[in-house]
C-alpha positions as a printed NumPy array, in Angstrom:
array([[-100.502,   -4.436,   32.351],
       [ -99.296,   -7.777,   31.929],
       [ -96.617,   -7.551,   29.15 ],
       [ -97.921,  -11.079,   27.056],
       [-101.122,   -9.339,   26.035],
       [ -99.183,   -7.594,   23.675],
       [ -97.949,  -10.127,   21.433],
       [ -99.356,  -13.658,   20.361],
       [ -96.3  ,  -15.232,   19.508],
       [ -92.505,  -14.675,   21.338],
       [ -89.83 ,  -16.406,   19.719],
       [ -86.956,  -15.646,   22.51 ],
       [ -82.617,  -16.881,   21.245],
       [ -84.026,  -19.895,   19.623],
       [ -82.094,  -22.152,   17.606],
       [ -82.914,  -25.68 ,   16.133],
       [ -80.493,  -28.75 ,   15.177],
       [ -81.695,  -31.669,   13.107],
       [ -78.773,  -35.048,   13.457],
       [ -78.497,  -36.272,    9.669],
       [ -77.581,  -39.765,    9.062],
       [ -75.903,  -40.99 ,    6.092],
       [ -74.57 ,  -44.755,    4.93 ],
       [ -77.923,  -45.909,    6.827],
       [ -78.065,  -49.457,    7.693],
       [ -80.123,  -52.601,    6.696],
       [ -79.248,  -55.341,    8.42 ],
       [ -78.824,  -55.808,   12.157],
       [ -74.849,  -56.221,   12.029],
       [ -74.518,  -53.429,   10.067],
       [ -76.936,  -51.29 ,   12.651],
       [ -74.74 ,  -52.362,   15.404],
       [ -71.562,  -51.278,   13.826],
       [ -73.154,  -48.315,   12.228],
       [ -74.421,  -47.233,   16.003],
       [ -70.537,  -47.297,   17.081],
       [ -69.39 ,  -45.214,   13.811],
       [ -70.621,  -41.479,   15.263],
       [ -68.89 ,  -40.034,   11.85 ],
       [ -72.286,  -40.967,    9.646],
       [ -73.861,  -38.539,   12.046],
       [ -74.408,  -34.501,   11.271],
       [ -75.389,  -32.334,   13.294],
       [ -77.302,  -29.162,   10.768],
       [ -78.146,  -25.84 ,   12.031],
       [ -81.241,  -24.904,   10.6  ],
       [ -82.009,  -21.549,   12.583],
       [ -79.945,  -19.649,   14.451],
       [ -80.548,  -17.526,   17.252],
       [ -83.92 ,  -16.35 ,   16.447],
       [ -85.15 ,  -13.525,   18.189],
       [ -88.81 ,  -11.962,   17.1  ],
       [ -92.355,  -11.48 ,   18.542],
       [ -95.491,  -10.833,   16.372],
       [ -97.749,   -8.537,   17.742],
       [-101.783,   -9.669,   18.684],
       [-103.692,   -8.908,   15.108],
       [-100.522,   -8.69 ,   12.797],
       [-100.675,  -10.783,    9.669],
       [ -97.195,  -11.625,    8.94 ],
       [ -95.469,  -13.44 ,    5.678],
       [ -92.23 ,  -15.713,    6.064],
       [ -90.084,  -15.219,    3.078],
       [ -87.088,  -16.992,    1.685],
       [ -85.574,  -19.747,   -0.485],
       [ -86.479,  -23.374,   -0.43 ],
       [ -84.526,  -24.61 ,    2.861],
       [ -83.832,  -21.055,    4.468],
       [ -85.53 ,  -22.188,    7.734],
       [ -88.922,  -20.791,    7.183],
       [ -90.817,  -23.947,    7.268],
       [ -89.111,  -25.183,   10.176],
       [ -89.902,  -21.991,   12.373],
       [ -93.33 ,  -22.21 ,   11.725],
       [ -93.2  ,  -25.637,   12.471],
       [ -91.454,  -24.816,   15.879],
       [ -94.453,  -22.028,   16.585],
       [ -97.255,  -24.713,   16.311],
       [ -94.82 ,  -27.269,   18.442],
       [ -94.775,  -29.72 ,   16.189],
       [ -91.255,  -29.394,   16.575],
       [ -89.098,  -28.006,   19.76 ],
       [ -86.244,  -25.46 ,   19.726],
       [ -82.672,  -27.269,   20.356],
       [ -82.241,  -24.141,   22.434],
       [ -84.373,  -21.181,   23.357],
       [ -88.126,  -20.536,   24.195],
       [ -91.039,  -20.509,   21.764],
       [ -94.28 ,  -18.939,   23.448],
       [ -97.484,  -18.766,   21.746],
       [-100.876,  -16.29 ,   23.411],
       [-104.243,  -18.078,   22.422],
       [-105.506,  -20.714,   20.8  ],
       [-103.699,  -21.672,   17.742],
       [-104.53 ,  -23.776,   14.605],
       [-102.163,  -24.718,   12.218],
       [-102.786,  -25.78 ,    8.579],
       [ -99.258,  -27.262,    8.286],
       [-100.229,  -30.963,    7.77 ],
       [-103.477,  -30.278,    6.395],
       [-105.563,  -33.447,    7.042],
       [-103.328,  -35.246,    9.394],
       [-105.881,  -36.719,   11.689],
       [-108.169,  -38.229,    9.057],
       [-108.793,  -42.133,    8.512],
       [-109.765,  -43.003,    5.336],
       [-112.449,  -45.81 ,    6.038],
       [-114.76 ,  -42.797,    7.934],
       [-116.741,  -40.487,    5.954],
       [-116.422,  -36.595,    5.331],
       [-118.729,  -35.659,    8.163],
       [-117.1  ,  -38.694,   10.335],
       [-113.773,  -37.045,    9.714],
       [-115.134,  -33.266,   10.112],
       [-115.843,  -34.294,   13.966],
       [-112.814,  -36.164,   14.584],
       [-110.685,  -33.554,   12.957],
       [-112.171,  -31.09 ,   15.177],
       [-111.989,  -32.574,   17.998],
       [-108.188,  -32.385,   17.813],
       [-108.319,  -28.77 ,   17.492],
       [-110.133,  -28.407,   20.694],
       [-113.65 ,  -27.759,   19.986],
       [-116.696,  -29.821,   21.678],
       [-119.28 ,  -32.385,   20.109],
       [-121.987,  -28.941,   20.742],
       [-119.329,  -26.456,   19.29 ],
       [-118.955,  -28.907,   15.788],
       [-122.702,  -29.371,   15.426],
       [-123.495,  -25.434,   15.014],
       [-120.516,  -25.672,   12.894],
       [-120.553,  -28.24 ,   11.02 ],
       [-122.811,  -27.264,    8.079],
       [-120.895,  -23.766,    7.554],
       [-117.645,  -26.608,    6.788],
       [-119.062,  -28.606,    4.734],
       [-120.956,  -25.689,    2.639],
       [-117.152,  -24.183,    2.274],
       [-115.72 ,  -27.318,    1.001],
       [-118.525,  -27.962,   -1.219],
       [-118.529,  -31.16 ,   -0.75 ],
       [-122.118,  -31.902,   -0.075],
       [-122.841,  -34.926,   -2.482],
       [-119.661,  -36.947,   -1.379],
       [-119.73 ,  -35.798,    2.803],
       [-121.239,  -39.1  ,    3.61 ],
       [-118.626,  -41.007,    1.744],
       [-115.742,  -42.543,    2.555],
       [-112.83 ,  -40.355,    2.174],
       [-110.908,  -42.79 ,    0.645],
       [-113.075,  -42.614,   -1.987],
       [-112.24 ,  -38.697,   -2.793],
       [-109.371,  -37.04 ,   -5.086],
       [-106.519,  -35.179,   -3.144],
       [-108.233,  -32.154,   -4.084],
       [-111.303,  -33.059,   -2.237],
       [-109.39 ,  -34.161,    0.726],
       [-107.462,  -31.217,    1.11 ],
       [-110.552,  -29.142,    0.366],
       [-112.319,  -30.6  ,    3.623],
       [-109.311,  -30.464,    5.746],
       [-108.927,  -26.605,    4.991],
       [-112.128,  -26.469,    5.688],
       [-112.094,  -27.438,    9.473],
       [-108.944,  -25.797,   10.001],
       [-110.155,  -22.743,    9.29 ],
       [-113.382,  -22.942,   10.638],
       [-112.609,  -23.781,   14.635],
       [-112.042,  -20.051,   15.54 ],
       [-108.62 ,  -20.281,   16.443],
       [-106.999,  -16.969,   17.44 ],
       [-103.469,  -17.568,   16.331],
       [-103.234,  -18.894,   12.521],
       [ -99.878,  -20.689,   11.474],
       [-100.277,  -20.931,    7.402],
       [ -97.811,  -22.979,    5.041],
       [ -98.513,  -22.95 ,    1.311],
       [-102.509,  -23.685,    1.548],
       [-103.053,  -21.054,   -1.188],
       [-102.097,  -24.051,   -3.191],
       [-105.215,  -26.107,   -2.164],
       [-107.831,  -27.186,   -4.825],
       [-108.927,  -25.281,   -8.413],
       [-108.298,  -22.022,   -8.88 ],
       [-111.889,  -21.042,   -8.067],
       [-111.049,  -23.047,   -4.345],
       [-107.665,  -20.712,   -3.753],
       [-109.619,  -18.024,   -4.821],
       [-112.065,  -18.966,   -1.668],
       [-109.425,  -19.909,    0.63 ],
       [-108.078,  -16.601,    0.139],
       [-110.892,  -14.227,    0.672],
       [-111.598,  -16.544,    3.985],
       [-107.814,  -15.521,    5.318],
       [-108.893,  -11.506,    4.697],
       [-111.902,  -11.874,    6.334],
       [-110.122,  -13.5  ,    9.096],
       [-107.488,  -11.001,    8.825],
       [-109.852,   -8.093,    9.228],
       [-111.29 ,   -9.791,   12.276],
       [-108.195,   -9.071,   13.961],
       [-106.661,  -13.099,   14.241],
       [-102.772,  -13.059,   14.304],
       [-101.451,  -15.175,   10.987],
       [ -98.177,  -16.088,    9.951],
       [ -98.33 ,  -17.135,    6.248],
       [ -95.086,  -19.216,    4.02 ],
       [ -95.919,  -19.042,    0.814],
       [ -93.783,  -18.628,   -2.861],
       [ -97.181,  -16.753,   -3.742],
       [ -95.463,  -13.129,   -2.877],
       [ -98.279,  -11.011,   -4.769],
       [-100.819,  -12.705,   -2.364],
       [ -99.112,  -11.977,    0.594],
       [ -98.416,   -8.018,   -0.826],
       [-102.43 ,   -8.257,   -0.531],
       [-102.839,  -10.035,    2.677],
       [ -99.648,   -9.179,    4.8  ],
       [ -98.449,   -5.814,    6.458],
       [ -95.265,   -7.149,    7.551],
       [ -92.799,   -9.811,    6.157],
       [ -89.542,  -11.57 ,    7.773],
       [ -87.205,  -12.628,    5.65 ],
       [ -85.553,  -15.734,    6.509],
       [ -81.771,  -16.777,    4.973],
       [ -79.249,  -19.01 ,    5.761],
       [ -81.045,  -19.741,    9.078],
       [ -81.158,  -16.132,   10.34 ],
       [ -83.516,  -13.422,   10.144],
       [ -82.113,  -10.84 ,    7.594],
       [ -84.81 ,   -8.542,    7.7  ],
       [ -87.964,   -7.4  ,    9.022],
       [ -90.255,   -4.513,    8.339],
       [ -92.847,   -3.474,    5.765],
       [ -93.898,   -6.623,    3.604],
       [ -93.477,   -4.347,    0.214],
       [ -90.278,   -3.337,    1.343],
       [ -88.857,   -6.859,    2.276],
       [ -90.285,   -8.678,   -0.711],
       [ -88.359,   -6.23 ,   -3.104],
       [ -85.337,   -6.606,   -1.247],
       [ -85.443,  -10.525,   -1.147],
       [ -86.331,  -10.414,   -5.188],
       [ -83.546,   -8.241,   -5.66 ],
       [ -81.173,  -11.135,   -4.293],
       [ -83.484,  -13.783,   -6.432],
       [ -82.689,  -11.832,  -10.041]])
């Protein structure tokens, strides 16, 4: 049996550098002198070395502190980013509500948007029409769908972009900090969607500072510090470690 049909995602020794650039310049001369002056460069490790896979099915939290690398690895699973070294493999199709919303245009309507949107995460004109009513019933957004989404509140907008994402049957779902979209009664319905998903066996990988929802939603959590992974098992057992460090 071939040995990828037993994991979605196979992150193999990768490691990721970001160049920072301080005393930026303005003006032309100052661009041409500050090209020459390689000492306002940095080069920052931001992982290190990674080495994991997560298993088909397995709905898995990312924990750590602000800037511990967790963003930036999911980031480098839904290749937005690339790995500076190693190999990031991904089994199925994969939808990622990173930048929630990032293919909209403001002058087009909610329903406008809904197709374009969707169209960038792979599904057909046929596949959105037998869709499209279930997404705009979840972001219950009915009165305003034919309006120009310029016209809505960021809570609308981010209501209808969760709502495509996680409507195009992706098998592989790469989560940062959505729980935070909308009212409360909106996370409440974004959350129920990721069990039901989660029962339907989808692989997700979750960040979010929320750690009693991902106790509920999560059976395994990696724990992310300093760049390097510095644990991974049982999601109660790594969350109480990592708040023991936080105290």
């Amino acid at each position: 049996m071939d040995k990828k049909k037993n994991y979605a995602i196979k992150i193999d020794h990768v490691t990721k550098k970001f160049k920072v650039y301080y005393d930026k310049a303005n003006t032309l001369k100052e661009r041409l002198v500050f090209w020459k002056n390689k000492k306002n460069i940095e080069e920052r490790t931001v992982l290190e070395n990674i080495n994991l896979e997560i298993k088909k099915g397995e709905t898995v939290a990312l924990v750590g502190v602000n800037g511990s690398g967790k963003s930036t690895l999911l980031k480098l699973m839904t290749k937005i980013i690339y790995p500076t070294k190693g190999k990031v493999e991904a089994v199925g199709k994969l939808t990622s509500l990173l930048e929630l919303g990032a293919g909209f245009h403001d002058d087009f309507t909610g329903r406008e948007n809904i197709y374009f949107n969707a169209s960038i995460f792979g599904l057909t004109k046929e596949e959105i029409d037998k869709k499209i009513e279930d997404i705009i019933a979840f972001s219950e957004l009915e009165k305003f769908i034919d309006n120009p989404i310029r016209t809505y509140s960021s809570g609308m907008y981010m209501r209808l972009a969760f709502s495509v994402a996680i409507n195009v049957n992706a098998e592989i779902l790469l989560i940062d900090e959505i729980l935070a979209v909308g009212d409360q009664h909106f996370q409440d319905k974004c959350f129920q969607k990721l069990k039901e998903l989660k029962d339907s066996d989808k692989t997700i990988v979750i960040v979010s500072h929320s750690l009693s929802a991902l106790r509920k939603i999560c059976t395994r959590a990696i724990w992310i510090h300093e760049g390097h992974i510095r644990m991974d098992g049982d999601i109660n057992e790594v969350i109480d470690n990592y708040l023991k460090t936080c105290e």
